[in-house]
C-alpha positions in Angstrom: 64.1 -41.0 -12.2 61.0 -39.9 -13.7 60.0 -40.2 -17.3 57.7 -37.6 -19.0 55.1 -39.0 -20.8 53.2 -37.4 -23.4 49.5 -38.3 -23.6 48.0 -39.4 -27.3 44.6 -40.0 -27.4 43.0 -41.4 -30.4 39.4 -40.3 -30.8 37.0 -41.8 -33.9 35.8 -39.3 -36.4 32.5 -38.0 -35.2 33.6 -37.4 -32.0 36.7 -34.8 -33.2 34.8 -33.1 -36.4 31.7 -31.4 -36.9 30.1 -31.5 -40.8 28.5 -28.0 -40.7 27.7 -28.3 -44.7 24.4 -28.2 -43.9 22.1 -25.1 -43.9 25.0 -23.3 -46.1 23.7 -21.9 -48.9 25.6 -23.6 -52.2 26.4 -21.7 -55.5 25.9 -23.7 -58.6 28.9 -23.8 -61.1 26.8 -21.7 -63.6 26.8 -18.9 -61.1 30.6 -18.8 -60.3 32.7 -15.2 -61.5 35.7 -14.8 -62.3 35.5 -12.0 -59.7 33.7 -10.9 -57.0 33.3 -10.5 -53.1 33.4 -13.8 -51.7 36.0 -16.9 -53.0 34.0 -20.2 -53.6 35.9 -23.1 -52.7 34.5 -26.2 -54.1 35.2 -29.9 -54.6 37.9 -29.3 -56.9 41.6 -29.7 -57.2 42.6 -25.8 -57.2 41.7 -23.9 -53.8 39.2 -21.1 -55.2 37.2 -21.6 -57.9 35.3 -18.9 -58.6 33.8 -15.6 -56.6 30.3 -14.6 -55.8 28.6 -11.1 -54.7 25.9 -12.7 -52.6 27.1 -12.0 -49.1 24.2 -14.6 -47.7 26.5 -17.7 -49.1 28.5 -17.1 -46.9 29.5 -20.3 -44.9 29.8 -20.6 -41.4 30.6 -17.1 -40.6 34.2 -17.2 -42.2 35.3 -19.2 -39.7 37.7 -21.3 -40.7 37.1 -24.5 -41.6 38.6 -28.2 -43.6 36.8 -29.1 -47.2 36.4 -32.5 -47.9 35.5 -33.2 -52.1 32.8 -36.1 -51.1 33.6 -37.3 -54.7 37.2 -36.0 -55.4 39.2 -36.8 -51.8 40.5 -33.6 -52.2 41.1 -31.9 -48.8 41.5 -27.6 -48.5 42.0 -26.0 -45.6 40.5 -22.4 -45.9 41.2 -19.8 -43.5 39.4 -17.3 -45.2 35.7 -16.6 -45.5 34.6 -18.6 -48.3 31.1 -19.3 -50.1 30.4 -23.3 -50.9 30.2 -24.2 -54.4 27.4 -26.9 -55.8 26.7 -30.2 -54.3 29.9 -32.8 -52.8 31.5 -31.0 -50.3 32.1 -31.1 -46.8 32.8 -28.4 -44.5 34.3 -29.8 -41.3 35.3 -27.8 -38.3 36.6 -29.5 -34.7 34.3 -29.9 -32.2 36.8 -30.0 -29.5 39.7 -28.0 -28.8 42.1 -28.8 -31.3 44.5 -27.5 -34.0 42.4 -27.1 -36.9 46.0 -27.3 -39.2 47.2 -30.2 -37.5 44.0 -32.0 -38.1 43.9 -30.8 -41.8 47.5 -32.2 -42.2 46.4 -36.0 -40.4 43.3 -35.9 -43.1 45.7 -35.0 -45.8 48.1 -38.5 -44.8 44.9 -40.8 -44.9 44.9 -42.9 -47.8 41.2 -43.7 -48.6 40.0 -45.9 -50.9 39.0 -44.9 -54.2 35.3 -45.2 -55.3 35.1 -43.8 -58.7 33.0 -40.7 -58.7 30.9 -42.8 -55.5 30.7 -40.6 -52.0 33.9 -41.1 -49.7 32.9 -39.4 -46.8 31.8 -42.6 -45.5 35.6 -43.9 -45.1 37.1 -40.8 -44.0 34.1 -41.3 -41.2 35.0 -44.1 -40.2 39.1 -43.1 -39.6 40.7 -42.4 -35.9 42.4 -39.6 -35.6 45.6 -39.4 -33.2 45.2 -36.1 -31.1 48.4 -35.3 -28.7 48.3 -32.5 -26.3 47.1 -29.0 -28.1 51.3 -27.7 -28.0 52.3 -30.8 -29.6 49.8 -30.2 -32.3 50.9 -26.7 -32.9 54.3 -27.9 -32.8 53.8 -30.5 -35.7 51.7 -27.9 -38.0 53.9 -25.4 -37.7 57.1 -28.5 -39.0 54.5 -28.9 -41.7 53.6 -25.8 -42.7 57.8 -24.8 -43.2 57.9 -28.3 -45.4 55.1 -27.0 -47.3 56.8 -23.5 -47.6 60.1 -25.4 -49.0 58.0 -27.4 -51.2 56.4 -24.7 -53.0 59.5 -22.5 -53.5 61.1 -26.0 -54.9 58.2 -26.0 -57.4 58.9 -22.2 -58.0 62.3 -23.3 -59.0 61.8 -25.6 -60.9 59.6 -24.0 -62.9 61.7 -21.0 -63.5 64.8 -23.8 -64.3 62.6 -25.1 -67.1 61.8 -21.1 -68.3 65.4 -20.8 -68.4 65.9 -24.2 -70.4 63.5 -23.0 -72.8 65.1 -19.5 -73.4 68.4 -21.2 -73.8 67.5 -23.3 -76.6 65.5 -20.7 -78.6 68.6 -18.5 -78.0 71.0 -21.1 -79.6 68.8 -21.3 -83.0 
C-alpha cells in the first residue's frame, strides 16, 4: 500500500514575488478622469479609481498583476491593463511558476499588523507563503473564486431585500 503524497513547499516572500512598481510611470490623483482609456488602480479600497488617456502609464504591459496599498493593506488583483495611481502601491507579480489567483487569495488571509498610515510592505515581506503543486493551486482559486461569486450575489440580495423594505414602508403611509 502506497500513499500519495502531495508536496507543499513553503517559500519566503522575495523568493515567490517580484515588486515591478518601479520604472512605472505613476498618475497623481489631480490627474485621474472620470473617463478615459486606461483604469488606474491605486491604493484605495474600490478597484479603479479613475481613468487616464496617456497610454505610456501603462504598467507592466497589462500583464496581470497583485496591488498591495503600502499604507492601506488593501490587496487587488487586476487582470486587466491598468495605469498606477500616485505614490504607496505595490505591483507584484510571481517570479516562479505559480497561480497568480491563488497567491492573491493567500495575501488576502494574512493578517498584518496595523501601522497607522506607516509603510506595511515590510511585514507582508517578511511572510511565507505555502505553494502546493500548480493543479492544486488552480484547484483552491477556482473554490474561492465560486465563494466569492456567492458572496457577492448574497450582497446583491441583500441589498435589493432592504430596497424592497424601504418601498414597503413608504407604500403603507
Amino acid at each position: 500500500y502506497i500513499k500519495s503524497i502531495r508536496l507543499l513547499y513553503i517559500l519566503p516572500f522575495e523568493t515567490v514575488f517580484s515588486d515591478e512598481s518601479g520604472g512605472n510611470v505613476k498618475t497623481p490623483q489631480r490627474e485621474y478622469l472620470q473617463t478615459g482609456a486606461f483604469p488606474i488602480v491605486d491604493q484605495g479600497k474600490i478597484l479603479v479609481s479613475g481613468y487616464t488617456n496617456d497610454a505610456s502609464r501603462v504598467c507592466g504591459e497589462g500583464r496581470p498583476a497583485i496591488v498591495f496599498g503600502d499604507h492601506t493593506r488593501c490587496i487587488k488583483y487586476v487582470d486587466f491593463e491598468f495605469c498606477m495611481g500616485a505614490d504607496g502601491i505595490k505591483v507584484l507579480r510571481p517570479k516562479m511558476e505559480a497561480d497568480l489567483k491563488y497567491l492573491y487569495y493567500y495575501l488576502h488571509s494574512l493578517r498584518l499588523p496595523d501601522a497607522g498610515y506607516d509603510r506595511h510592505y515590510k511585514y507582508l515581506k517578511r511572510t511565507e507563503i505555502p505553494l502546493p503543486p500548480l493543479p492544486e493551486q488552480r484547484r483552491i482559486a477556482a473554490i474561492l473564486d465560486q465563494a466569492d461569486a456567492l458572496r457577492a450575489k448574497r450582497r446583491e440580495a441583500l441589498a435589493q431585500l432592504d430596497s424592497l423594505t424601504q418601498s414597503i414602508f413608504i407604500e403603507m403611509f
